[in-house]
Each structure stands twice: as C-alpha cells, then as structure tokens.
DRENNU-162548 format. One line per 2 residues: number of its first residue (from 1); their letters; for each residue x, y, z of C-alpha. Coordinates in steps of 0.02 Angstrom, whole numbers. Example, Ala and Ser with C-alpha at 12.3 -4.5 7.8 and 13.67 -1.06 7.14 Angstrom:
2
1 = AS = 615/-225/390 ~ 684/-53/357;
REM end
This chain:
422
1 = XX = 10018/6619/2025 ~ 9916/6704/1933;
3 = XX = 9974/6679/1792 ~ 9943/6482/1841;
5 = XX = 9739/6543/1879 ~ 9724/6632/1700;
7 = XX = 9778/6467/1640 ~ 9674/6372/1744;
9 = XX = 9529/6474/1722 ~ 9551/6518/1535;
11 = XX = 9638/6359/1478 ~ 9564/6211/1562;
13 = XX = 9386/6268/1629 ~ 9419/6210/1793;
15 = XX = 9433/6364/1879 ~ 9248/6403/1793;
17 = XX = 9182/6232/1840 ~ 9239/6268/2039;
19 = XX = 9124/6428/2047 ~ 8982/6347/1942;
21 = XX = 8946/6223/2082 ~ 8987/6352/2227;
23 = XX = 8857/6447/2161 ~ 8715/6309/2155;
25 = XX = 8762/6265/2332 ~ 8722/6451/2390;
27 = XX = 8577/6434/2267 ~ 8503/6296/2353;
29 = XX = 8535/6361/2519 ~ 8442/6511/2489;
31 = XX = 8312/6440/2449 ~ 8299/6326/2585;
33 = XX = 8300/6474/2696 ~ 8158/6560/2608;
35 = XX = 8065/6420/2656 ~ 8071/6434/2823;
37 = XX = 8048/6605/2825 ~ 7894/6582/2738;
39 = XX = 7846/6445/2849 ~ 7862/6530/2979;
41 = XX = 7778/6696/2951 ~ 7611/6578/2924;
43 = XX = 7645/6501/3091 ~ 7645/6657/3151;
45 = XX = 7503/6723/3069 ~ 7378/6560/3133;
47 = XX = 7441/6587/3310 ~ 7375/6772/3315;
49 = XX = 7222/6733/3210 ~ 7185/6620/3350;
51 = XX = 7244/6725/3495 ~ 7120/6855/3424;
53 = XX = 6952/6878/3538 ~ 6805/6824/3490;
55 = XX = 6673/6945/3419 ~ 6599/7069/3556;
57 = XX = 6432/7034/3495 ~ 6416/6819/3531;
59 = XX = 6284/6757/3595 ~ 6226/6601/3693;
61 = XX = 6153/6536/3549 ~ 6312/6513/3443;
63 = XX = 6390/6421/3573 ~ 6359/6208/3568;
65 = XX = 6181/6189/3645 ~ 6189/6079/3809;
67 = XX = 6387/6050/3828 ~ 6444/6233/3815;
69 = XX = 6396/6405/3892 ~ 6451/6586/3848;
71 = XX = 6565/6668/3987 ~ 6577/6855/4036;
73 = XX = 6731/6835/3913 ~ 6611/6781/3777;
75 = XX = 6709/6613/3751 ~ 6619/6470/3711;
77 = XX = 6650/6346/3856 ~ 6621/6173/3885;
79 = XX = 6521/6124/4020 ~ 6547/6033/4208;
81 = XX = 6484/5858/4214 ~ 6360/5817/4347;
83 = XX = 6434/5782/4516 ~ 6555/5930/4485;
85 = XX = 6537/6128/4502 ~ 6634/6254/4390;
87 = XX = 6768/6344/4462 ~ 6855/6460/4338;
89 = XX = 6796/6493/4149 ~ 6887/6443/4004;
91 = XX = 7050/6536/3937 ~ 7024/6512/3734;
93 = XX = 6872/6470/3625 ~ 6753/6290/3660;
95 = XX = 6902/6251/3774 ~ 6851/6158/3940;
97 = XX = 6821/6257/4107 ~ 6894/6208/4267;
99 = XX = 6785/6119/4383 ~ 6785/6032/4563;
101 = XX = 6681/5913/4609 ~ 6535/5957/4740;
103 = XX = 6586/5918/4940 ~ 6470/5793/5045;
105 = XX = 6295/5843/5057 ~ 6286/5927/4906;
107 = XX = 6249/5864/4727 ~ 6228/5917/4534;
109 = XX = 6114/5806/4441 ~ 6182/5859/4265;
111 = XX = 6297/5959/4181 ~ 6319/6131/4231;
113 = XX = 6418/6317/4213 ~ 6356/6339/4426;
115 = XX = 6485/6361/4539 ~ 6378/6293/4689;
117 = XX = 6304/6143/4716 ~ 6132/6119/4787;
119 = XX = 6118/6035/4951 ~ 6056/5869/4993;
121 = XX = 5850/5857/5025 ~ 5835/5782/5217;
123 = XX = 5670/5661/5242 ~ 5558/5735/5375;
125 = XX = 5440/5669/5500 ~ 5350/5505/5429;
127 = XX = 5483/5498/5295 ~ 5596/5356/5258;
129 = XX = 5753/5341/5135 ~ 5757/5269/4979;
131 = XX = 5914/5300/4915 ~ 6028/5413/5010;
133 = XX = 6108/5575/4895 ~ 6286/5568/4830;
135 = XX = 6365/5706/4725 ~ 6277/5662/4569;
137 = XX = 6103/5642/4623 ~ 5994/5705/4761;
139 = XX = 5941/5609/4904 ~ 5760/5516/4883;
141 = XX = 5603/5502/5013 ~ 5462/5422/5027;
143 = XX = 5291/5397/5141 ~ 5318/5273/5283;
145 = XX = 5200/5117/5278 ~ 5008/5187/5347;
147 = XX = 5044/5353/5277 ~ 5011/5435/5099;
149 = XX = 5087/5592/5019 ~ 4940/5733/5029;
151 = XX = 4961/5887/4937 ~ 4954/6062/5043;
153 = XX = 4981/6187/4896 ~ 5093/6182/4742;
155 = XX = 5272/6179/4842 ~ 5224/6093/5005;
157 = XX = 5195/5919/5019 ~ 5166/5813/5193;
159 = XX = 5142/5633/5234 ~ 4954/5598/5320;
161 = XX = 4889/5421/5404 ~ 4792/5324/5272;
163 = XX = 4607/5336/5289 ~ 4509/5172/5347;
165 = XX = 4354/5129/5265 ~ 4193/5179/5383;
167 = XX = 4035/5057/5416 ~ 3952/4983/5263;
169 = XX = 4117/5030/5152 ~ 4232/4924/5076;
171 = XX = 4397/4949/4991 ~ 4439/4964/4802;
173 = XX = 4617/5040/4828 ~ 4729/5002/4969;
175 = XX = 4834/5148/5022 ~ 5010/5198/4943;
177 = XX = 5148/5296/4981 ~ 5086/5408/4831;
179 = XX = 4891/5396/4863 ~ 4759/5385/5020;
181 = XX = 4638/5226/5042 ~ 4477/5231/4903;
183 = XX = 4319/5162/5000 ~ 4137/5154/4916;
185 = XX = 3996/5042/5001 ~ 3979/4873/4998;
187 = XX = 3858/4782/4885 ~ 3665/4803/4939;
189 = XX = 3737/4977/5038 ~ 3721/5158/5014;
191 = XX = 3782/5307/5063 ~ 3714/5385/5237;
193 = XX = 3683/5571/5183 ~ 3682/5639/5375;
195 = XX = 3856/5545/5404 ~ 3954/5519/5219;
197 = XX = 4096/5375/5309 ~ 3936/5261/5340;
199 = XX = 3840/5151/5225 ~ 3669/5082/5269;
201 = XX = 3613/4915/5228 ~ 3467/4930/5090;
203 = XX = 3368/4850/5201 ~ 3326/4994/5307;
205 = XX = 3311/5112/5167 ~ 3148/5217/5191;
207 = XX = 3174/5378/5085 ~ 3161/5396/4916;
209 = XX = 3347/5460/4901 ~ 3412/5308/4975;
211 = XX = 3296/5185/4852 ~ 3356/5275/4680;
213 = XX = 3532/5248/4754 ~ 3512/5063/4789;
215 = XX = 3414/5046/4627 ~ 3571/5109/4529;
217 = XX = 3686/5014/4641 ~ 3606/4836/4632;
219 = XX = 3554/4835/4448 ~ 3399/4832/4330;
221 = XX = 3312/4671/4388 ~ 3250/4553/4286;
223 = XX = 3036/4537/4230 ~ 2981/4449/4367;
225 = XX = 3108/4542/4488 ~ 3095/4690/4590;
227 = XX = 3041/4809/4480 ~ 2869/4762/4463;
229 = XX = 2822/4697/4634 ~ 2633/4770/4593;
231 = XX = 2627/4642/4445 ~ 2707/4525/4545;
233 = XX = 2586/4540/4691 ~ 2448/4523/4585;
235 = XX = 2479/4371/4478 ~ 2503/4304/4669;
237 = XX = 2353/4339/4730 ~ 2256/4268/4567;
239 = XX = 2378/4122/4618 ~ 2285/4112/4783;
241 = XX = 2098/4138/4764 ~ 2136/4013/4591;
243 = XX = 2189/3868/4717 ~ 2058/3910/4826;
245 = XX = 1915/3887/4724 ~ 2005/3728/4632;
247 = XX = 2026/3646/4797 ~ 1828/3671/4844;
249 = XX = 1785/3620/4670 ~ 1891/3475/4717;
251 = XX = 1812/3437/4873 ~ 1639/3460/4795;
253 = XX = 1664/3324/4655 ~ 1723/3190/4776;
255 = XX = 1581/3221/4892 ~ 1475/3201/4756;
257 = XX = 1560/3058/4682 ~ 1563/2972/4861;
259 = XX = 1372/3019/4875 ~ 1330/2938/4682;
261 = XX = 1416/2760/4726 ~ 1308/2778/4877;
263 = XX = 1159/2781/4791 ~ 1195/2654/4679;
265 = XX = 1218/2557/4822 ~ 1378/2454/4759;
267 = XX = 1430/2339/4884 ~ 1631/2369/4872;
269 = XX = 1613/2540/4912 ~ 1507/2536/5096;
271 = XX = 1475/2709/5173 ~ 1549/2642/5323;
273 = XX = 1689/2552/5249 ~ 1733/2715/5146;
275 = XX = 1743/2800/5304 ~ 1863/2656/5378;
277 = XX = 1965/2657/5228 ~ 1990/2841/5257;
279 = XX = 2046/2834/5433 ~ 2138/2699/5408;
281 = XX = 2253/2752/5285 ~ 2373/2872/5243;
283 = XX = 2318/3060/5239 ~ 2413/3207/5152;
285 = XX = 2392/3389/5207 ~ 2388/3502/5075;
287 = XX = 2384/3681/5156 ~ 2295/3791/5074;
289 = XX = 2236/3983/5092 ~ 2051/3929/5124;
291 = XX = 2091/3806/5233 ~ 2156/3614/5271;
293 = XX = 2102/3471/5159 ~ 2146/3298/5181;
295 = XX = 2176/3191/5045 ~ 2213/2986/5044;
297 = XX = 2400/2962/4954 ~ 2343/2774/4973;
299 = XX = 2289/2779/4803 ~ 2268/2598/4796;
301 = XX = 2131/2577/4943 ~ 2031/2739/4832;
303 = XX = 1885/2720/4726 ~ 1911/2747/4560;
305 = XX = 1833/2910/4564 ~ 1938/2967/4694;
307 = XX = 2093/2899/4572 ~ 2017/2991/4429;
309 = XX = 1991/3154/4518 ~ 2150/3151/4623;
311 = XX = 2256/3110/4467 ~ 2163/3289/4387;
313 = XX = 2204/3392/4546 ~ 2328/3527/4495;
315 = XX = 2481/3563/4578 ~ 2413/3741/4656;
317 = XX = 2525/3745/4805 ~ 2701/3749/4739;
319 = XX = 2848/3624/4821 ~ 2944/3733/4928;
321 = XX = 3093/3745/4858 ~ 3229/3833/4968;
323 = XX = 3342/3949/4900 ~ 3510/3912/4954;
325 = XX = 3493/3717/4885 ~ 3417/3775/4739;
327 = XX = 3562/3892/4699 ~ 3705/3725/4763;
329 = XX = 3620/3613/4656 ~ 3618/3750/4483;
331 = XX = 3807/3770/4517 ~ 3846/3587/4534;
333 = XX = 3757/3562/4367 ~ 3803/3706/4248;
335 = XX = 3978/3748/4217 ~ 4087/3872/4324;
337 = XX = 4144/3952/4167 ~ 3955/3970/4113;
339 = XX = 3860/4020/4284 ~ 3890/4201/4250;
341 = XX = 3824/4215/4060 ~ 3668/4131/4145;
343 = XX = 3663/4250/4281 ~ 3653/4377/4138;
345 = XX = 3511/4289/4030 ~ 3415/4302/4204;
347 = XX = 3430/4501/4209 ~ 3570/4509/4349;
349 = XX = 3670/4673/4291 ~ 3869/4684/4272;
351 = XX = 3870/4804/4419 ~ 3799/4673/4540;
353 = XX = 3919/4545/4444 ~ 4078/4642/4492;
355 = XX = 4022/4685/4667 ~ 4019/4497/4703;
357 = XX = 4167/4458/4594 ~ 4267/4606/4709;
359 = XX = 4185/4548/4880 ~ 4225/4361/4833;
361 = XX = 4390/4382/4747 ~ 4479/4214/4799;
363 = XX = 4311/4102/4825 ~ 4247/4103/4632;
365 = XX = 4084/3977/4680 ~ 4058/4105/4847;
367 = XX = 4034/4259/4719 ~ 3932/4162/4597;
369 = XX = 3811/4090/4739 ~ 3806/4281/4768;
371 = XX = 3730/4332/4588 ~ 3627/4191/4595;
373 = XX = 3562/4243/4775 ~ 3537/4437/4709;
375 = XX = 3404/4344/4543 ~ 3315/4227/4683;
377 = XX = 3284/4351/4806 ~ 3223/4474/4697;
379 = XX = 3111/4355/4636 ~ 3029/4287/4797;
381 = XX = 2980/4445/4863 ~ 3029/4416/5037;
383 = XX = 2951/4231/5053 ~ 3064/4151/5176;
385 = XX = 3185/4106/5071 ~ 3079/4008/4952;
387 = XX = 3093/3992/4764 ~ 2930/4029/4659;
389 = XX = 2904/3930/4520 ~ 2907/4062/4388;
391 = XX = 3083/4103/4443 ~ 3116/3911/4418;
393 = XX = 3021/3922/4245 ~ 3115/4056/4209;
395 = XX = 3283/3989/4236 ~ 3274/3808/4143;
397 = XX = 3214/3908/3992 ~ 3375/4003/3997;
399 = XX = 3492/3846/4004 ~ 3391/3750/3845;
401 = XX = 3434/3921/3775 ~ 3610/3912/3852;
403 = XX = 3614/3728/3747 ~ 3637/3649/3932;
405 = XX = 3495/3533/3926 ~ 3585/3397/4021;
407 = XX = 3577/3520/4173 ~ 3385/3594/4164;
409 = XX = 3323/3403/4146 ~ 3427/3372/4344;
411 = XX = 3353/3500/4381 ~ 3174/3458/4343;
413 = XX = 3214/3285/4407 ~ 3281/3347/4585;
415 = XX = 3124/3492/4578 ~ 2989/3433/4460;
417 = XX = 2953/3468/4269 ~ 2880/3658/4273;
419 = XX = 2914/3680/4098 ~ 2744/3718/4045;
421 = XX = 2729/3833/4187 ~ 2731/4010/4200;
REM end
C-alpha cells in the first residue's frame, strides 16, 4: 500500500492534487471565521460604547430644547405630551420617558417632565362655563351677563354688577364680561362737581366752572353765534331804534304828503274820502318797538304818494321765521349726504357733530335736525324759537358756496330774498 501511495503521489500527481484542494478548503474556512470574529468584536465594542454613561458634567442645555429634559441620571429624555404626566425617567440617552396620562379633574396644557398634573380651575359665584377642562386643557370662566371682571390686586380677580349710567349721562360702551359700562354726559350736559354720576343740563349752568365745561363740550360757535352775544346784542338794538325812527320818518312823509294834496285841493283825493278809503279798506299791523302803525295793503284804493312811499318802506321788522320749519324745509332741499359739510361751513364743531350722530344713531335726518338746531339756536339768542335774518343770510351764502344754488333760491322763495342782507 504504500508502495501504491509513493506511486500515486510521486508518479501520477494525484495524491499532490488531493491535498492541494484540502488545503484551500481549510484556507477558505479560516478565513471565513476570522470574519466573524472580527465582526463580532466591533459589535461588541458599539454595544459598550453605547452602554457607557453619559458625561457627569451635562447640562440642560445640551439636551433638545422643548422635547427633552436632563434627569437626575443626566440622560437626555424626551418629553410627556400634554394631557399626560411623567412617571419614570428614561433608561438610555434621548430615549422616551414613561408617562400616564392625568386622571379627571386634572390637566397639562403642554408637554412636560412633571409628574403631577394641575387641577381643574372651578367658576365661582357670578361665573359661568365656557368650556369645561379635560386632561389637555384647563377649564374656562367667564362674567355672567350684568357683571364685569374687576381687578382686586395682581392674583385676585372678581366679577362686579355693571355700572348704570347716572342723570344727564349717556352710554359710549355697554358693559362686557371683560370691562364695566363707560358713561360721559349727554350733549348740552356737564358734569355736577358736588355729585360726579349726575350731569346738569347747560341750561342751569351759573358758575363759571360749569360754562368753560359746556363751552368745550358744545363747540366753538360760529360769528354770529354764542360767542359774541355783546356784538350780537348790539347790532340788535341799532336794529331797533333804526326801525323806529324809519317808521316815524315814514309816518311823517305820508302825513305830509296827505296834507300837500290837501292843499292843492285835488278833487280825487277828498279829506273825507281819504279818511273813508282808510277805514274802509284793508289795514296791516306792522308792530313795531315804538309803537303800532297801520298801513293800507289796498294798494290800489292809495294815492300815489302813499304807493310811492309804501313801495320805499324797508323791511325793518323781519318775517318770523320759526326754527323747526326752517331747519325741515333746509333738509328737504340740500342733500342728506351734504347737510353735515354745511353744518360745518356754518361753524357747528365735529364734537357737537358726533354727539348728535351718537344720540341719533339709527334716525340720520333726527341727528342732522340736531346740528342744525345747535347753529339756529345759537344764533337767535333765546328769541322764541325764531330765526334772525343774518343767520338766514348767513346760511344761503354757504350753499352758493356749497354750488347748491337750486336749494338757497327755495329757500328765498319759501322765506324771501335776504341776499343783500346782513
């Protein structure tokens, strides 16, 4: 036999050949096994490196801002949502903690490392709910209708009955849940110093507190308004005695007319037939502040002196003209859209414009009548309710200025042409 492997081995190389390829195989196995030797000592190696604690010296600032927190471990751990509360940290680094979620009546509005929850807030006496708490948000409260949330000090808070506005007031703010009632007085009011819920009419102001109030509430009147009633006064009075002494001038020139045809002796114009004609026909009263004189409007039945003379007598007296159809027949001529620009051009200020806009707020001709009330009052200085001419003057100017022409020639037509005037 062995003879038979010498001559295997020696002879025919196939003894040779046989241990050639035994020995790749056990090459190739060993190397095989190297590699997961290898393999594995890395494995091995990453597992501790991660294993390892972190460094002593972490901080919360190295951890992910908002969805992680540093335990007493020092581990970076993620955060519980809102609704839940954490129960037990995290066991390796920027893992995820354990967390429960909060029981009834207690909540977490956000995410959290707490392991309570807070409890739910409980309305209290003139309170109602909103929206009732669940474990993500807290419960919600509010102020009851007629009640406002006052302010005691920075931490307590209570609901109070809403104000109501006091005599003379009126209100700019109804009340809120959040805020109380705002009250200031009413137009042509002011503010009662002795009792500060009350405003007094301007009417019965005396002092001279109460006037500089009202003069800043209602406005800086217009030329011919308020502010200069001593001008005002006086141009009336010049008024006056000027009529006076026209209407005896008057009187004087007729007499002496009647007393020249007279003389002459004309035969249509009788003493005694003048005095007929006079009885006879129609007389018009002109009052006057000297006195009644009676005038003939039967113009026709007149001497032509009397025509001549009667035709030269001025108008002295004005028409009376009362103030609530003057201001009904302006608004039915001048545009809605245009009534308060005019109330401007007459010296009515934006202060007394908003009052009435705010007093008025769903009857638009109601506030305007009310601007146009404030300029023709001011104006007539208390006469009854009468419209002086000047004022009248005043205003068609404004509307040819306005370009509404159309409206200040109804006007003169309804009142007379005062456009020369003053």
């Amino acid at each position: 036999m062995f003879h038979s492997t010498r001559y295997c081995s020696f002879k025919d190389g196939v003894c040779e050949k046989s241990n050639l390829k035994r020995m790749a195989v056990l090459k190739g196995k060993w190397k095989e096994k190297n590699i997961f030797i290898v393999s594995t000592l890395l494995l091995m190696c990453w597992s501790v490196g991660l294993s390892a604690p972190p460094p002593s010296n972490r901080t919360h600032s190295q951890c992910q801002e908002g969805s992680h927190y540093l335990s007493k471990e020092g581990l970076c751990c993620g955060k519980c949502h809102q609704g839940f509360r954490l129960v037990k940290d995290c066991s390796v680094d920027n893992g995820n903690a354990e967390c429960k979620p909060c029981s009834s009546g207690t909540y977490r509005e956000s995410s959290n490392a707490f392991r309570n929850c807070d409890s739910c807030r409980k309305c209290v006496e003139n309170e109602e709910v909103v929206s009732l708490c669940n474990r993500s948000r807290n419960q919600v409260c509010r102020c009851q209708t007629g009640f406002y949330l006052r302010k005691i000090d920075s931490e307590t808070r209570e609901c109070t009955s809403c104000e109501t506005c006091g005599s003379g007031e009126r209100v700019t703010q109804e009340c809120t849940p959040e805020s109380n009632t705002v009250c200031e007085c009413s137009i042509f009011h002011y503010r009662d110093q002795m009792n500060k819920r009350t405003c007094l009419s301007c009417k019965n102001c005396t002092s001279t507190d109460c006037r500089q109030e009202c003069h800043q509430e209602l406005a800086t009147p217009s030329t011919v308004g308020v502010s200069q009633p001593s001008n005002t006064s006086t141009t009336v009075l010049l008024l006056v005695f000027g009529c006076g002494f026209v209407f005896l001038l008057v009187v004087v020139m007729i007499l002496a007319c009647v007393v020249f045809w007279r003389v002459k002796g004309l035969s249509s114009f009788p003493s005694d037939e003048v005095i007929s004609q006079g009885t006879k026909s129609t007389q018009k009263l002109i009052q006057g502040q000297h006195g009644n004189v009676f005038i003939p409007t039967d113009l026709s039945s007149a001497s032509v002196c009397e025509r001549e003379l009667l035709s030269k007598l001025p108008d002295c007296v004005p028409k009376e003209i009362k103030i609530s159809d003057f201001i009904y027949s302006v608004l039915e001529q001048v545009p809605p859209r245009r009534v308060k620009e005019l109330v401007r051009s007459l010296g009515v200020s934006d202060r007394v414009i908003e009052l009435a806009e705010n007093d008025y707020l769903r009857d638009t001709k109601e506030a305007q009548y009310q601007m146009l009330k404030f300029w023709a009052c001011g104006g007539s200085q208390g006469r009854g309710g009468l419209l002086t001419l000047h004022l009248l003057h005043d205003l068609l100017v404004k509307l040819r200025n306005m370009e509404l022409g159309g409206a200040a020639e109804e006007l003169e037509t309804i009142y007379g042409d005062y456009s020369g005037d003053k």
